[in-house]
Every structure is written in C-alpha cells, then in structure tokens.
PDB file of N, CA, C, O and CB in Angstrom:
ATOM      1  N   UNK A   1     215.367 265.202 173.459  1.00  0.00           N
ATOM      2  CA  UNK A   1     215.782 263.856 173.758  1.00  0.00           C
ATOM      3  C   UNK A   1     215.674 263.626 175.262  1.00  0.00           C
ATOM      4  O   UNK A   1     215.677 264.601 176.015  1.00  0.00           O
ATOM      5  CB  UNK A   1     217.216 263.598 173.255  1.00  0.00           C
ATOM      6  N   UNK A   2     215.592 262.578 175.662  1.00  0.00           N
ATOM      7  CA  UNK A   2     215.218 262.222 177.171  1.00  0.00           C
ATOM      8  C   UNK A   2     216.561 261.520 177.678  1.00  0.00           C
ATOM      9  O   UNK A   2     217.275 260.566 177.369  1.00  0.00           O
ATOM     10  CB  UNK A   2     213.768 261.107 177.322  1.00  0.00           C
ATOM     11  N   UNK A   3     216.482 262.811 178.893  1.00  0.00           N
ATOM     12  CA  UNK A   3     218.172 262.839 179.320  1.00  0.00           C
ATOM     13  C   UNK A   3     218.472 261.118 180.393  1.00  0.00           C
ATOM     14  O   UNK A   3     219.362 260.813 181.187  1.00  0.00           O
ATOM     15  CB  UNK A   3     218.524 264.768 180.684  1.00  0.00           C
ATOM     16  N   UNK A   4     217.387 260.450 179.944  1.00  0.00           N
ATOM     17  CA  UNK A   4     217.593 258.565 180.409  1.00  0.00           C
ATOM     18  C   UNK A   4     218.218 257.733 179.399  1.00  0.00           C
ATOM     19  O   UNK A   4     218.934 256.811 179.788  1.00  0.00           O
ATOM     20  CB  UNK A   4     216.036 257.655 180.631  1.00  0.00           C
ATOM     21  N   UNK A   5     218.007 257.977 177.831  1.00  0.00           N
ATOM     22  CA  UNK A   5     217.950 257.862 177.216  1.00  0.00           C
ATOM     23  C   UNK A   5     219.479 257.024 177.181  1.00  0.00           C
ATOM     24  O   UNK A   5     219.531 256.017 176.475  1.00  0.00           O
ATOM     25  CB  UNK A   5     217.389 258.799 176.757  1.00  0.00           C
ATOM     26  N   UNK A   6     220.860 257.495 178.037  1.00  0.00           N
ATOM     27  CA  UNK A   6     222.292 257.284 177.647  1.00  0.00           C
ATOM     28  C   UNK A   6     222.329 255.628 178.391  1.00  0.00           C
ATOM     29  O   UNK A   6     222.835 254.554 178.066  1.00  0.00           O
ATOM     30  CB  UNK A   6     223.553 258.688 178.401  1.00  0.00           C
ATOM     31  N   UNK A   7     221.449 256.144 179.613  1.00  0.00           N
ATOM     32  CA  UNK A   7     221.151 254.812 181.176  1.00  0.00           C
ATOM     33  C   UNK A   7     221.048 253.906 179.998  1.00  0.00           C
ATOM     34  O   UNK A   7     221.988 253.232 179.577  1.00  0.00           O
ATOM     35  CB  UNK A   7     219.298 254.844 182.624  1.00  0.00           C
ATOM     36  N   UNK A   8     219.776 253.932 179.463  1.00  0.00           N
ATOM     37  CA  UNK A   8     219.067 252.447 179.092  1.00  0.00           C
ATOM     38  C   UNK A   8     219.685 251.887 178.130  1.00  0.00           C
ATOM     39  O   UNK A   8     219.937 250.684 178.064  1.00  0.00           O
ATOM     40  CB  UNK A   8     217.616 252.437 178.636  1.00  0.00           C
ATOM     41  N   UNK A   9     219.977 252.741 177.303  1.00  0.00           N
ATOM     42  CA  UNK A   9     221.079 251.806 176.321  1.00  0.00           C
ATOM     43  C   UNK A   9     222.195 251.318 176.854  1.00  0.00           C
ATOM     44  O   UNK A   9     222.478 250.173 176.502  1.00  0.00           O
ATOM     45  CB  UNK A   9     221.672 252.521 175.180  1.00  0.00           C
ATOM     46  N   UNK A  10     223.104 251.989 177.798  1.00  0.00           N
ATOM     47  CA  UNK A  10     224.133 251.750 178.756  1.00  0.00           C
ATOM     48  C   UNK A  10     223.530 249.730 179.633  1.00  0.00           C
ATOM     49  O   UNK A  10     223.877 248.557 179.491  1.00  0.00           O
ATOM     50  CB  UNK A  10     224.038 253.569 180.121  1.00  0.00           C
ATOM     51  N   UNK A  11     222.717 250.358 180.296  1.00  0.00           N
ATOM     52  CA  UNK A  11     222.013 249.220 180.907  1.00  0.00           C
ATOM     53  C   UNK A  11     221.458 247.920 179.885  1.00  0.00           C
ATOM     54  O   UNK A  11     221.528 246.752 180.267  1.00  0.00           O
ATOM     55  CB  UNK A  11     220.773 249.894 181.642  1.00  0.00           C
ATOM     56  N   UNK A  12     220.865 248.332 178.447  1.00  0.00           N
ATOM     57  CA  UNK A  12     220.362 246.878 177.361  1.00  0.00           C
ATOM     58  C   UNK A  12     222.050 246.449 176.924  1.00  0.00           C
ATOM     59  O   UNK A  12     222.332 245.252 176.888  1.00  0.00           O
ATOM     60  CB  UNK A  12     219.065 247.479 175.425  1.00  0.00           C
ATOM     61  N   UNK A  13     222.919 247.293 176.665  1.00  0.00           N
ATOM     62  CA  UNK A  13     224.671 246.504 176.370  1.00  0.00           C
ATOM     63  C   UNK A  13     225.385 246.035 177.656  1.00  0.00           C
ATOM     64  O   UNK A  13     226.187 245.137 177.399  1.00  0.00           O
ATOM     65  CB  UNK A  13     225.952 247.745 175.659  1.00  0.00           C
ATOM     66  N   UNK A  14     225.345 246.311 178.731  1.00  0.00           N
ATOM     67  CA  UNK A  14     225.368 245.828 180.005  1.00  0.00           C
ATOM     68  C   UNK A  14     225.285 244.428 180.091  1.00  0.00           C
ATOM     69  O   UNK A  14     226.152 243.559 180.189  1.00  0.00           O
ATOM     70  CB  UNK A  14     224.411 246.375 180.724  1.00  0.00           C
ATOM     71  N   UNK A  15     223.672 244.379 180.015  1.00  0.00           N
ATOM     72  CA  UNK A  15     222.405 242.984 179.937  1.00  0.00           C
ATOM     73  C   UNK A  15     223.034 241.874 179.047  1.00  0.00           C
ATOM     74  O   UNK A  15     223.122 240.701 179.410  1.00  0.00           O
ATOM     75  CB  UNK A  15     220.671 243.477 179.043  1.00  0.00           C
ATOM     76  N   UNK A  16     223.507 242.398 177.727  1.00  0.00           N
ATOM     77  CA  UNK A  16     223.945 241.670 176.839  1.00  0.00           C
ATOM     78  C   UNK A  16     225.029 240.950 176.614  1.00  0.00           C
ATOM     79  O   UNK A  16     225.126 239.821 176.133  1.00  0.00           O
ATOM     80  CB  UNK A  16     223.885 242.150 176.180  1.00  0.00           C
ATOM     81  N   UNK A  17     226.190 241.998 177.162  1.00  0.00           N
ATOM     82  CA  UNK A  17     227.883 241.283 177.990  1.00  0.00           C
ATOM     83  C   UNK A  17     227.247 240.315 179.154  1.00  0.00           C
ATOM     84  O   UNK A  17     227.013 239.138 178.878  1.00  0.00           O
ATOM     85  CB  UNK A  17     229.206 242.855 179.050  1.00  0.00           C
ATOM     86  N   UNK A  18     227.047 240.696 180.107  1.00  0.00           N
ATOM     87  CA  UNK A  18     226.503 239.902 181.110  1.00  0.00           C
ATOM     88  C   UNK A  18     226.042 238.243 180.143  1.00  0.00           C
ATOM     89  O   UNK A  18     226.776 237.264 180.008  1.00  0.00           O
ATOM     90  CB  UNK A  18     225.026 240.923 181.890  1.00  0.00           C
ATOM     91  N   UNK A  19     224.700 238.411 179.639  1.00  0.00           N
ATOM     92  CA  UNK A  19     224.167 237.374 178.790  1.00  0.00           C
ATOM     93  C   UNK A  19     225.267 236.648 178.468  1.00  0.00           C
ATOM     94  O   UNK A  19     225.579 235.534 178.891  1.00  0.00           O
ATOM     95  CB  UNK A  19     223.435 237.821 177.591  1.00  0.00           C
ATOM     96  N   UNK A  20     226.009 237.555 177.459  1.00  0.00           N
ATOM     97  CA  UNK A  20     227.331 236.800 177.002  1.00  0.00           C
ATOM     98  C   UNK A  20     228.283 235.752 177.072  1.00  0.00           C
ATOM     99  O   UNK A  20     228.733 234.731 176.551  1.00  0.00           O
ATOM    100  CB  UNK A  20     227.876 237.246 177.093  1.00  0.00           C
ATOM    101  N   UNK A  21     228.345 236.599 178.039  1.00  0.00           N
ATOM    102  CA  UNK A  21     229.794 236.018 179.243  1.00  0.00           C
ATOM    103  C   UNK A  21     228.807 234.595 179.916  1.00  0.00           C
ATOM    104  O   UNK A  21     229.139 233.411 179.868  1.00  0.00           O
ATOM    105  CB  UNK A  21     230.381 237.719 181.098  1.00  0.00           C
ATOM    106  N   UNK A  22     227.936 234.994 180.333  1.00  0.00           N
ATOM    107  CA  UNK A  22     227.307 233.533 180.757  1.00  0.00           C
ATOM    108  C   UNK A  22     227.104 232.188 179.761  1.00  0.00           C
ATOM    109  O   UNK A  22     227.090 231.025 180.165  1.00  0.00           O
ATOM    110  CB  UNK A  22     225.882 233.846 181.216  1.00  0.00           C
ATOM    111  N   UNK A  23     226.958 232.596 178.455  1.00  0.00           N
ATOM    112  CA  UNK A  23     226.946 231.731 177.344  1.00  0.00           C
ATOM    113  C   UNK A  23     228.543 231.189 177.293  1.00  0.00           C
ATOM    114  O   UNK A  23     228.762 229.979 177.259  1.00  0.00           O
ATOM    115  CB  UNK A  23     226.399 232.566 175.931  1.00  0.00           C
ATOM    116  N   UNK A  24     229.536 232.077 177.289  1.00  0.00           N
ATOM    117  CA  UNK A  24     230.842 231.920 177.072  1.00  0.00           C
ATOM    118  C   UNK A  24     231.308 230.545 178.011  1.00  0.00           C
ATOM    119  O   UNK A  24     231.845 229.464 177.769  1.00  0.00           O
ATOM    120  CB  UNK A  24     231.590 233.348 177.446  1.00  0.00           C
ATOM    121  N   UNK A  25     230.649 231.418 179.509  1.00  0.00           N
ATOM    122  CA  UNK A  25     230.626 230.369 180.411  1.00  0.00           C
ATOM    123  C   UNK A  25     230.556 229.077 180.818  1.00  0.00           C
ATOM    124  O   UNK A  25     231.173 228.295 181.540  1.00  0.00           O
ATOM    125  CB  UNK A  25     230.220 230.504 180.730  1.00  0.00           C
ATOM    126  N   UNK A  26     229.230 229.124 179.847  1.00  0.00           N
ATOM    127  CA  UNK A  26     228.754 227.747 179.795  1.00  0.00           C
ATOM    128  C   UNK A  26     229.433 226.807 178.538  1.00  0.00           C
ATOM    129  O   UNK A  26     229.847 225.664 178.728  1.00  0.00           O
ATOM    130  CB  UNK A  26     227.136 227.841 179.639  1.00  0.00           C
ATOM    131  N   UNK A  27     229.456 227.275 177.657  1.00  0.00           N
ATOM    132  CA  UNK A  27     230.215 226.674 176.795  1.00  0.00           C
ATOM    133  C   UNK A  27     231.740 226.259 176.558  1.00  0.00           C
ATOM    134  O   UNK A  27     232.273 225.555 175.701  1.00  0.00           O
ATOM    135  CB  UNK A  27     229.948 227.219 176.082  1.00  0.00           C
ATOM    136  N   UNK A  28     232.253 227.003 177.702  1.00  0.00           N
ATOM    137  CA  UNK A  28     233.930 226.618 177.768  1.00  0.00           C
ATOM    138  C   UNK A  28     234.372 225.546 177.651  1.00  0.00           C
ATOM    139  O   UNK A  28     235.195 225.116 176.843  1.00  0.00           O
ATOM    140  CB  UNK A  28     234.577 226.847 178.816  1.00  0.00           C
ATOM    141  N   UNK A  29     233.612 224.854 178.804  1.00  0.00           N
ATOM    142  CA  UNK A  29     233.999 223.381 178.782  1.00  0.00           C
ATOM    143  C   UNK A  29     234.217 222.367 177.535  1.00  0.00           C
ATOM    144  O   UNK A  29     234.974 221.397 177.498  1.00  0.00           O
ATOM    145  CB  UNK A  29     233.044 222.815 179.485  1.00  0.00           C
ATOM    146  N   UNK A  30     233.422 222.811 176.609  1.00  0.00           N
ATOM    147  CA  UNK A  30     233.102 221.992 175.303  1.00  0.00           C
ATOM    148  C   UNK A  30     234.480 222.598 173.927  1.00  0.00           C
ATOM    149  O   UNK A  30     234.679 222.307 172.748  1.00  0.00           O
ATOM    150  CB  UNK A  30     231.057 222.503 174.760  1.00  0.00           C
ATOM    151  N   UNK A  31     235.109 223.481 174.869  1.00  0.00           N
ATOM    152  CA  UNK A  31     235.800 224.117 173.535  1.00  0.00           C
ATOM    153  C   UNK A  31     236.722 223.230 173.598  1.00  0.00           C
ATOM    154  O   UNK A  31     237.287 223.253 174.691  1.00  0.00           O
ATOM    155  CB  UNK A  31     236.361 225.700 173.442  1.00  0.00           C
ATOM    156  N   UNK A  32     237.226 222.230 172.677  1.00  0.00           N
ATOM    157  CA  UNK A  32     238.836 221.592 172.515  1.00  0.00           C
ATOM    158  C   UNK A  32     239.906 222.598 172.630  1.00  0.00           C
ATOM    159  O   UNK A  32     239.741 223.781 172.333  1.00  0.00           O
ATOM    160  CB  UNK A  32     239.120 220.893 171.019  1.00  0.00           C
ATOM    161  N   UNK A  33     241.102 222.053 173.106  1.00  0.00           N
ATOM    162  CA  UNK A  33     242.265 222.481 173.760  1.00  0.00           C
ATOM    163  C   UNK A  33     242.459 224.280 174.212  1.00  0.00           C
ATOM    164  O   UNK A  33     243.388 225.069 174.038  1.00  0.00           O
ATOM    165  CB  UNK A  33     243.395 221.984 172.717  1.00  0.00           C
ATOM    166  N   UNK A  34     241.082 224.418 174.859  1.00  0.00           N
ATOM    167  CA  UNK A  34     241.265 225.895 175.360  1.00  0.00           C
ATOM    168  C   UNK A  34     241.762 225.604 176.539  1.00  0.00           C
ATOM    169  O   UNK A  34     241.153 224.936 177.375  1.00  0.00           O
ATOM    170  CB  UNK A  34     240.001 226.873 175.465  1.00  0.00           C
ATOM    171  N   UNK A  35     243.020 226.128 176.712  1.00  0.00           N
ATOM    172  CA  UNK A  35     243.192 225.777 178.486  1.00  0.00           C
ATOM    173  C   UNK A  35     244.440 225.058 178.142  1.00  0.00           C
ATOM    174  O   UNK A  35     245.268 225.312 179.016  1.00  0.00           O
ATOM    175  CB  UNK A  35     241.802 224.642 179.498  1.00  0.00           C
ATOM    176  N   UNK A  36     245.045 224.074 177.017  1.00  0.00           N
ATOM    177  CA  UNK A  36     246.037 223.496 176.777  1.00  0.00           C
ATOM    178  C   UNK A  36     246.308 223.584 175.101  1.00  0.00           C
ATOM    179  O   UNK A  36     246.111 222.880 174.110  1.00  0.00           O
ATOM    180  CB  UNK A  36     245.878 222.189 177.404  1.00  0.00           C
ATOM    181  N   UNK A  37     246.920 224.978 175.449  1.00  0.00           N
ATOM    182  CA  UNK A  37     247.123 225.480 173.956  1.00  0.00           C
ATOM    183  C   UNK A  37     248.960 225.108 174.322  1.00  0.00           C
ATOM    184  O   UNK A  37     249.385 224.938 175.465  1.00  0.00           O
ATOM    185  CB  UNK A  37     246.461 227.609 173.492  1.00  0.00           C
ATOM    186  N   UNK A  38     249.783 225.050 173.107  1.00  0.00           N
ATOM    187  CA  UNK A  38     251.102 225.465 173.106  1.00  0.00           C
ATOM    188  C   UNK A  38     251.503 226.595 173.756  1.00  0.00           C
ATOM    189  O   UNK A  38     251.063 227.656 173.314  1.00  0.00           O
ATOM    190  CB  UNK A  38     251.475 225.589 171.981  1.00  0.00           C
ATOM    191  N   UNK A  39     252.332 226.631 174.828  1.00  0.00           N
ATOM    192  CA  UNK A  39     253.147 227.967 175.349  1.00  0.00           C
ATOM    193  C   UNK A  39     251.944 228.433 177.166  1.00  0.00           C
ATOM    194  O   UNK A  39     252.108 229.352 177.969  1.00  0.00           O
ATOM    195  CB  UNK A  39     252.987 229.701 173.504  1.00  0.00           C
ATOM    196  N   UNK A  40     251.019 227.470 177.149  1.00  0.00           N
ATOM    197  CA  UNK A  40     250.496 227.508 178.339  1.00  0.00           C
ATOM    198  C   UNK A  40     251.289 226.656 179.333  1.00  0.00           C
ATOM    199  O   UNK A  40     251.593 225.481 179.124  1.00  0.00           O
ATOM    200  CB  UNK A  40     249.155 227.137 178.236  1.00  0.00           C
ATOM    201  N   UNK A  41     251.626 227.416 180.534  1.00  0.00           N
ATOM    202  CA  UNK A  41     252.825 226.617 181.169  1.00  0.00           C
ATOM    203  C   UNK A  41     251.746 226.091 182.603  1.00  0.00           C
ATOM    204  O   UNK A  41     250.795 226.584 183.210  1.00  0.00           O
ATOM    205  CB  UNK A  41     254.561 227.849 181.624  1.00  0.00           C
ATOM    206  N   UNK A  42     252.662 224.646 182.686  1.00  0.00           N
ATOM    207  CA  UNK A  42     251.823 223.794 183.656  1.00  0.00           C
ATOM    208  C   UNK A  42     252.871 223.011 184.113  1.00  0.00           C
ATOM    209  O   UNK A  42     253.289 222.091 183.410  1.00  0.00           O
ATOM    210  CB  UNK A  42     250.566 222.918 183.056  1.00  0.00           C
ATOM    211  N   UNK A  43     253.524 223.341 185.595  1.00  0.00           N
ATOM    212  CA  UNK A  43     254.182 222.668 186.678  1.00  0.00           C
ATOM    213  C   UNK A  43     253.698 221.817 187.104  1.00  0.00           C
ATOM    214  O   UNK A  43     252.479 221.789 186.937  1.00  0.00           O
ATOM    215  CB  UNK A  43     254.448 223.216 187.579  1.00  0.00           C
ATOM    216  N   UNK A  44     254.337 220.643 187.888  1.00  0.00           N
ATOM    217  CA  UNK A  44     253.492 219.679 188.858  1.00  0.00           C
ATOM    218  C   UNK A  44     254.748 218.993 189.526  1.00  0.00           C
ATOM    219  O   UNK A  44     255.671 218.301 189.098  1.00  0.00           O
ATOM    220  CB  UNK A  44     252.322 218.463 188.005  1.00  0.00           C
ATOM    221  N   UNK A  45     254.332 219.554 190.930  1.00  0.00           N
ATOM    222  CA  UNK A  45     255.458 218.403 192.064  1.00  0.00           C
ATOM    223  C   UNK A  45     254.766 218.208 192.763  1.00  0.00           C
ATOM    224  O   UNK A  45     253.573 218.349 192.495  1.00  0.00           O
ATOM    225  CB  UNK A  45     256.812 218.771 192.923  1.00  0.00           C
ATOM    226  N   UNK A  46     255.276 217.706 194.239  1.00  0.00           N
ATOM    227  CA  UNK A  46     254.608 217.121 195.094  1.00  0.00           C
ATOM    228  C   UNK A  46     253.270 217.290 195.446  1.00  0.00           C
ATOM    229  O   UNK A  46     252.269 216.607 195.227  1.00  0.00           O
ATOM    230  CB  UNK A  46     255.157 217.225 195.911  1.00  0.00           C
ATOM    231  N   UNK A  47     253.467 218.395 196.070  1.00  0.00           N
ATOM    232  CA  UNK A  47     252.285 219.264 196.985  1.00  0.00           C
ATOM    233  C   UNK A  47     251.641 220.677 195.974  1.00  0.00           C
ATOM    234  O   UNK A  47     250.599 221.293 196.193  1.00  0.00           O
ATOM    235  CB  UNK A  47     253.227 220.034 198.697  1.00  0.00           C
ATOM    236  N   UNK A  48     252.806 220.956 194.653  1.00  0.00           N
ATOM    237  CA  UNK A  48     252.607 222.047 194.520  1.00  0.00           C
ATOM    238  C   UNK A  48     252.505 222.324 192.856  1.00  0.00           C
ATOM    239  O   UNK A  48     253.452 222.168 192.086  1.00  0.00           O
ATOM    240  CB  UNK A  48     253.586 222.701 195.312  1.00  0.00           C
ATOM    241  N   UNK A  49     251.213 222.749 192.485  1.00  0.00           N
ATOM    242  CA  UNK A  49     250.253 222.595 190.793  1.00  0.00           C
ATOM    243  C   UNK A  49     250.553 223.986 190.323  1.00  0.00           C
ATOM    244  O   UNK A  49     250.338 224.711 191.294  1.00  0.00           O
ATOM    245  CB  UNK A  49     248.132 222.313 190.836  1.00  0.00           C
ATOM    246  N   UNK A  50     250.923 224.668 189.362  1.00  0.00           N
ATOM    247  CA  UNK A  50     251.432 225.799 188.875  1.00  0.00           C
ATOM    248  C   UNK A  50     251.277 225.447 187.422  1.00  0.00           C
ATOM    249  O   UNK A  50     251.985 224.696 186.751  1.00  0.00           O
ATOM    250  CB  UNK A  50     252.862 226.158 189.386  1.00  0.00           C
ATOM    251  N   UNK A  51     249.780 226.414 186.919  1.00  0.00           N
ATOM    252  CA  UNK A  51     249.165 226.812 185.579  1.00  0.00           C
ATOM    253  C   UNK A  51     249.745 228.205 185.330  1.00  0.00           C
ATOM    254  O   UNK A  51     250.014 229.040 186.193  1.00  0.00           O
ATOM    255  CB  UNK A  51     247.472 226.828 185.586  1.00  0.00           C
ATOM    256  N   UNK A  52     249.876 228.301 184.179  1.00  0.00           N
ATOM    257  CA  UNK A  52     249.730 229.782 183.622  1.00  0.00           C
ATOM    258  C   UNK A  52     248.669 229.750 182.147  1.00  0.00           C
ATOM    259  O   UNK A  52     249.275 228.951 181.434  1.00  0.00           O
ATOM    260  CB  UNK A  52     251.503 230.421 183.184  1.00  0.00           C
ATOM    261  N   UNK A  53     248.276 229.893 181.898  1.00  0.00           N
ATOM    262  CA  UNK A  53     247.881 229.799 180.547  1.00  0.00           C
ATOM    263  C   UNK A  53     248.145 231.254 179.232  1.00  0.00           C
ATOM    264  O   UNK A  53     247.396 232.031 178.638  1.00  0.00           O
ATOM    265  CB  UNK A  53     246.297 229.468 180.811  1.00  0.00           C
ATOM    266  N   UNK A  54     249.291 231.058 179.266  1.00  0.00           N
ATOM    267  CA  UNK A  54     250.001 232.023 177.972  1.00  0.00           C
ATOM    268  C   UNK A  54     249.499 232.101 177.274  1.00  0.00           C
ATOM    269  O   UNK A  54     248.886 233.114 176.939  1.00  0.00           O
ATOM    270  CB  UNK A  54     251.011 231.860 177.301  1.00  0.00           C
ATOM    271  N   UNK A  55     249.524 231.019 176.702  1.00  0.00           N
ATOM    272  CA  UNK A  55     249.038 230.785 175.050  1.00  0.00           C
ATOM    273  C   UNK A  55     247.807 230.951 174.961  1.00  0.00           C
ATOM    274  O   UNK A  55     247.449 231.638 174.005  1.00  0.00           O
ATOM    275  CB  UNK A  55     249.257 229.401 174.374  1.00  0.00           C
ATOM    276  N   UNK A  56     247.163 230.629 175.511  1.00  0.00           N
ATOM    277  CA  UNK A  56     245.234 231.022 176.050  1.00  0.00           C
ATOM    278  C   UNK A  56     245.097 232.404 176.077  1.00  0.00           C
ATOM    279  O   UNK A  56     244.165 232.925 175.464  1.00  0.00           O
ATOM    280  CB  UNK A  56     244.641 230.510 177.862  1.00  0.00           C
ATOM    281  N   UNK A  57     245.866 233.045 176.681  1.00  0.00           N
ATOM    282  CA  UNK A  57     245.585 234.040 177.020  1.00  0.00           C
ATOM    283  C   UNK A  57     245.763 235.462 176.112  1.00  0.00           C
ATOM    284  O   UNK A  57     245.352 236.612 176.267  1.00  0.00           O
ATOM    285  CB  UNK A  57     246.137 233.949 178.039  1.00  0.00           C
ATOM    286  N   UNK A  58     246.695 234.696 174.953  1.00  0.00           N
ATOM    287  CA  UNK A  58     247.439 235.486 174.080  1.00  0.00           C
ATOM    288  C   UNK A  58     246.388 235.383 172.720  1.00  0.00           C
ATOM    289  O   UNK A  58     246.263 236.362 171.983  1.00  0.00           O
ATOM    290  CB  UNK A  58     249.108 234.867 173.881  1.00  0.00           C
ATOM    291  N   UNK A  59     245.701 234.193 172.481  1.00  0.00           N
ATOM    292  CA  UNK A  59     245.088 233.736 171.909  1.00  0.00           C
ATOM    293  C   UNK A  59     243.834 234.431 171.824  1.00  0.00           C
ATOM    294  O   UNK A  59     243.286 234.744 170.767  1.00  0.00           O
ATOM    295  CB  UNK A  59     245.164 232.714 172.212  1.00  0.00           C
ATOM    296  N   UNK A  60     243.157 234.789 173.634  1.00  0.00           N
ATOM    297  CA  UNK A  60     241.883 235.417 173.884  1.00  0.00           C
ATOM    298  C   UNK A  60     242.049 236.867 173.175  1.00  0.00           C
ATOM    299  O   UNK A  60     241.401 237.440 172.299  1.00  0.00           O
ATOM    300  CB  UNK A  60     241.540 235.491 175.546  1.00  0.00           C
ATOM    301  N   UNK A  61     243.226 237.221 173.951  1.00  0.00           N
ATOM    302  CA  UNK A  61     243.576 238.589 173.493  1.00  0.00           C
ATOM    303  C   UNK A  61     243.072 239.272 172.087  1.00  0.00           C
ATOM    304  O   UNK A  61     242.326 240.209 171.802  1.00  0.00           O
ATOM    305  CB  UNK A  61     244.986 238.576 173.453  1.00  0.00           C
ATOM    306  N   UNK A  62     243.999 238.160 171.226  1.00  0.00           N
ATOM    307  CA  UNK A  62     243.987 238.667 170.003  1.00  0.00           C
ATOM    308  C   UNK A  62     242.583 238.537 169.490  1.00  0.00           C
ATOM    309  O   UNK A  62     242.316 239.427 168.682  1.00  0.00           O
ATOM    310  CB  UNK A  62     244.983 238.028 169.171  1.00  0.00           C
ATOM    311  N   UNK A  63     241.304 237.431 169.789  1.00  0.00           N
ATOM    312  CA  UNK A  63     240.531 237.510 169.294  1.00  0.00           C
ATOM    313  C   UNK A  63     239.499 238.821 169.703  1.00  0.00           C
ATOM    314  O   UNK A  63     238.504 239.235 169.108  1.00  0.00           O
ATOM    315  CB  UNK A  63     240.252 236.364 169.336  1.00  0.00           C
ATOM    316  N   UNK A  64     240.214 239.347 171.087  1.00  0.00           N
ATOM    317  CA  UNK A  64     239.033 240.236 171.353  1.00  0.00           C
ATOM    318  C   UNK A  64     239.273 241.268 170.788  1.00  0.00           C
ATOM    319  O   UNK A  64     238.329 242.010 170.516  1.00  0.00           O
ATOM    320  CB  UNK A  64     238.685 240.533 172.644  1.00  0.00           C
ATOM    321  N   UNK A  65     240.567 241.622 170.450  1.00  0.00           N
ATOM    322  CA  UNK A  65     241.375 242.682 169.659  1.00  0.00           C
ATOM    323  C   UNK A  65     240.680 242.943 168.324  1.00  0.00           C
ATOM    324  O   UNK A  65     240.090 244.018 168.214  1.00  0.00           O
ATOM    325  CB  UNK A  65     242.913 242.194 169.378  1.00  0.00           C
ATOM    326  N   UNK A  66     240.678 242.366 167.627  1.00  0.00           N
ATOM    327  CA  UNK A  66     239.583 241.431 166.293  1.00  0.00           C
ATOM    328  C   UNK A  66     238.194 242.489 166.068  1.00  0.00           C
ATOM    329  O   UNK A  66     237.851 243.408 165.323  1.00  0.00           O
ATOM    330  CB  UNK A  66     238.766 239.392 167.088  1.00  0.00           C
ATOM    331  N   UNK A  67     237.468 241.418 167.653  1.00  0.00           N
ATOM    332  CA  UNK A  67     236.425 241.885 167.630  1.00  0.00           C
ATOM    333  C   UNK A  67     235.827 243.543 168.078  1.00  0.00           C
ATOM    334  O   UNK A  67     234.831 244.196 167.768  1.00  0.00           O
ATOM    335  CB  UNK A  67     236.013 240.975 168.219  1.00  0.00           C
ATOM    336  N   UNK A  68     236.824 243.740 168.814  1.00  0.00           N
ATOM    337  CA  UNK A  68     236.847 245.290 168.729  1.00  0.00           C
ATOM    338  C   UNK A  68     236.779 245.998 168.000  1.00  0.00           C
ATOM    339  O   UNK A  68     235.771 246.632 167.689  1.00  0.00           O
ATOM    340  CB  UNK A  68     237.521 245.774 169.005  1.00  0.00           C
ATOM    341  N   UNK A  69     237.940 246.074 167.499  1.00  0.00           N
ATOM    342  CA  UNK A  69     238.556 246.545 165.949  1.00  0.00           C
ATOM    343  C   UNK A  69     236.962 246.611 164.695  1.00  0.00           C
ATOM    344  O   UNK A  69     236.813 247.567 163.934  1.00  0.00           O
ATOM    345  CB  UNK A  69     240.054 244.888 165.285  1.00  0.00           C
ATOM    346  N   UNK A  70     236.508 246.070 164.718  1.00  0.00           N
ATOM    347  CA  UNK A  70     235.371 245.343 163.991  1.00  0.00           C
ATOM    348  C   UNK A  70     234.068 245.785 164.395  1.00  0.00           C
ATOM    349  O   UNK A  70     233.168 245.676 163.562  1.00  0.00           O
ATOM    350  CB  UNK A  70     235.414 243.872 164.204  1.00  0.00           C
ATOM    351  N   UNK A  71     233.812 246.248 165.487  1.00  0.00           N
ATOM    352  CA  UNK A  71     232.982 246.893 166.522  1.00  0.00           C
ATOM    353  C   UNK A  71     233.119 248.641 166.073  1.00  0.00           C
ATOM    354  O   UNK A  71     232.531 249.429 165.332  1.00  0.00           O
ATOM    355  CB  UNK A  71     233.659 246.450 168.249  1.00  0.00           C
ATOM    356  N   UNK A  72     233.925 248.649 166.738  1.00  0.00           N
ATOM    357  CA  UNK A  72     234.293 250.158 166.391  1.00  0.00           C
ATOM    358  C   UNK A  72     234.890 251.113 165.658  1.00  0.00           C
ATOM    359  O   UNK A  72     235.006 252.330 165.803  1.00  0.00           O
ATOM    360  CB  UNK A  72     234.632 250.463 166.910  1.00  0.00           C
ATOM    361  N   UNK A  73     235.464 249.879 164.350  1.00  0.00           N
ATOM    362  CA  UNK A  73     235.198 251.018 163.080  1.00  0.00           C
ATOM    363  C   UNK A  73     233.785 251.400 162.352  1.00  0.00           C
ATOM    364  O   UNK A  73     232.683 250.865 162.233  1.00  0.00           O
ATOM    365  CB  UNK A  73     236.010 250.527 161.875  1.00  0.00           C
ATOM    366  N   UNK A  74     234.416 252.628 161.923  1.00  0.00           N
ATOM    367  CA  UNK A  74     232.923 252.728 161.311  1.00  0.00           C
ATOM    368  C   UNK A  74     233.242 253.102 159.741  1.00  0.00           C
ATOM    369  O   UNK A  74     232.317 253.261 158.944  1.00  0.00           O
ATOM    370  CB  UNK A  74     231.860 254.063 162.156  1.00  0.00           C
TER     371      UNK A  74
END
C-alpha cells in the first residue's frame, strides 16, 4: 500500500467539509427562523445589542450529533 495513501483521502474529506461548510454558508440566509429559534436570547438598550443563540445552538448540536452517530456506525 502507498504510505500517501492516509494524506489523500485525509485531504479529498478535508476538500469536502470545506465544500460543505461553504454551501452551508451560503444557504443560511434562506433557512427560516435559524437565528430566532425559542430560548435564543436577544437584549437591546441603548448603545448596547446582546445575542446568544441557545436554542440554535442546541438545535445545531443535536443535528450534528445525528449525523455522526449515522456516520460512524457501522
């Protein structure tokens, strides 16, 4: 076996997250209420804007959890 062999596959799943994430990217904008889910907390006074996004975040979580899970059983 050709001891490159671990690189290039390492490097084509690399390529592909990368790809990914840029699709993800681009498409965020279009997703309805990502960003203003229930339990995402959003302050506003004078001078001073305070996001958290909880619920987003709890939400991402679990789906990547999912897709893991799903990935790497075998």
């Amino acid at each position: 076996m050709n001891t490159l062999y671990p690189l290039g596959k390492f490097l084509i799943i690399l390529g592909l997250v990368i790809a990914g994430l840029g699709v993800l990217l681009t498409l965020a904008p279009k997703i309805p209420y990502l960003g203003r889910l229930p339990g995402d907390i959003y302050y506003k006074r004078d001078n001073l804007v305070f996001y958290f996004p909880l619920g987003t975040s709890i939400l991402i979580s679990i789906v990547l959890s999912l897709l893991f899970y799903i990935l790497t059983r075998r």
